[in-house]
C-alpha positions, 0 to 999 in steps of 0.5 A: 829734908836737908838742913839749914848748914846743906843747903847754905854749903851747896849754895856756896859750892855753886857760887864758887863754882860759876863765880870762878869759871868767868875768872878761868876763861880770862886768862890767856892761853899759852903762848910762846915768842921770841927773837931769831939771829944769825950766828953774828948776832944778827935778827933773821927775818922773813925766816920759818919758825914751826912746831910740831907736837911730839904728841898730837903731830899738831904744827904751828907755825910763823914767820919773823918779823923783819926785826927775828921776832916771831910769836905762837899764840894759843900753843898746848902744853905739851912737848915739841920739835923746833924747826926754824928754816931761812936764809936758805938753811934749816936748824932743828931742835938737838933735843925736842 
Protein backbone atom coordinates (compact mmCIF):
# COMPACT_ATOMS: atom_id res chain seq x y z
CA UNK A 1 0.00 0.00 0.00
CA UNK A 2 1.86 3.50 -0.94
CA UNK A 3 1.86 6.08 1.70
CA UNK A 4 0.04 9.33 1.73
CA UNK A 5 3.71 11.49 0.75
CA UNK A 6 3.80 8.68 -2.77
CA UNK A 7 0.98 9.19 -3.72
CA UNK A 8 0.79 13.00 -3.41
CA UNK A 9 4.73 13.24 -4.99
CA UNK A 10 3.52 10.76 -8.23
CA UNK A 11 0.48 12.88 -8.39
CA UNK A 12 2.58 15.95 -8.58
CA UNK A 13 5.25 14.26 -11.03
CA UNK A 14 1.98 13.67 -13.57
CA UNK A 15 0.83 17.21 -13.22
CA UNK A 16 4.11 18.62 -13.91
CA UNK A 17 4.56 16.38 -16.62
CA UNK A 18 1.14 17.11 -18.75
CA UNK A 19 1.01 20.81 -17.41
CA UNK A 20 4.71 21.31 -19.29
CA UNK A 21 4.03 19.27 -22.56
CA UNK A 22 1.24 21.99 -23.68
CA UNK A 23 4.14 24.80 -22.85
CA UNK A 24 7.04 22.58 -24.93
CA UNK A 25 4.71 22.34 -28.17
CA UNK A 26 4.22 26.27 -28.04
CA UNK A 27 7.15 27.18 -28.62
CA UNK A 28 8.15 27.96 -32.27
CA UNK A 29 10.59 25.87 -34.15
CA UNK A 30 13.82 27.14 -35.28
CA UNK A 31 14.08 29.16 -37.73
CA UNK A 32 16.53 30.97 -39.74
CA UNK A 33 16.22 34.54 -42.00
CA UNK A 34 17.99 37.10 -43.50
CA UNK A 35 19.11 39.69 -46.07
CA UNK A 36 20.86 38.74 -49.46
CA UNK A 37 23.15 41.96 -51.18
CA UNK A 38 25.39 42.26 -53.57
CA UNK A 39 28.83 43.04 -53.28
CA UNK A 40 27.72 47.03 -53.30
CA UNK A 41 25.54 46.51 -50.62
CA UNK A 42 22.61 46.07 -52.64
CA UNK A 43 19.31 43.70 -51.80
CA UNK A 44 19.40 40.55 -54.37
CA UNK A 45 16.08 39.58 -54.96
CA UNK A 46 14.56 36.77 -56.90
CA UNK A 47 17.98 34.89 -55.77
CA UNK A 48 17.98 30.96 -54.54
CA UNK A 49 18.93 30.40 -50.63
CA UNK A 50 19.31 26.47 -49.89
CA UNK A 51 20.40 24.39 -47.16
CA UNK A 52 21.50 21.37 -47.05
CA UNK A 53 22.14 19.37 -44.01
CA UNK A 54 25.41 17.83 -43.68
CA UNK A 55 23.99 15.16 -41.91
CA UNK A 56 20.50 14.25 -42.93
CA UNK A 57 21.38 15.26 -46.78
CA UNK A 58 17.97 17.09 -46.03
CA UNK A 59 17.40 20.64 -48.04
CA UNK A 60 15.41 23.53 -47.70
CA UNK A 61 15.35 26.13 -49.35
CA UNK A 62 13.86 30.02 -50.55
CA UNK A 63 13.78 32.54 -52.81
CA UNK A 64 14.23 36.36 -51.42
CA UNK A 65 11.98 38.57 -51.54
CA UNK A 66 12.47 41.80 -54.00
CA UNK A 67 14.00 43.57 -50.97
CA UNK A 68 17.16 40.16 -50.41
CA UNK A 69 15.04 39.03 -47.64
CA UNK A 70 14.49 35.21 -47.18
CA UNK A 71 13.25 33.21 -44.29
CA UNK A 72 13.62 29.16 -43.17
CA UNK A 73 11.26 28.11 -40.87
CA UNK A 74 11.12 25.05 -38.95
CA UNK A 75 14.77 24.26 -39.66
CA UNK A 76 16.65 21.24 -37.42
CA UNK A 77 19.31 21.80 -35.42
CA UNK A 78 22.01 20.74 -37.05
CA UNK A 79 24.99 21.68 -39.12
CA UNK A 80 24.64 22.91 -42.85
CA UNK A 81 25.92 24.15 -46.21
CA UNK A 82 24.80 27.38 -47.49
CA UNK A 83 24.29 27.79 -51.22
CA UNK A 84 22.93 31.03 -52.58
CA UNK A 85 22.56 31.04 -56.51
CA UNK A 86 21.21 34.60 -58.39
CA UNK A 87 22.17 36.98 -60.91
CA UNK A 88 23.50 34.38 -62.75
CA UNK A 89 26.46 33.32 -60.19
CA UNK A 90 26.36 30.90 -57.38
CA UNK A 91 28.28 31.20 -53.75
CA UNK A 92 28.47 28.51 -51.38
CA UNK A 93 29.48 28.59 -47.85
CA UNK A 94 33.70 28.64 -47.08
CA UNK A 95 33.02 26.49 -44.09
CA UNK A 96 29.77 24.48 -43.81
Amino acid sequence: MLSCSRVLARAFCLLLVFGLIPRLQAFPAASWNGVVRDSAGNPVGKADVKLVSMDTKGEHSATTSTSGQFVFAAVPAGNYKVTVSGEGKTWSAADP
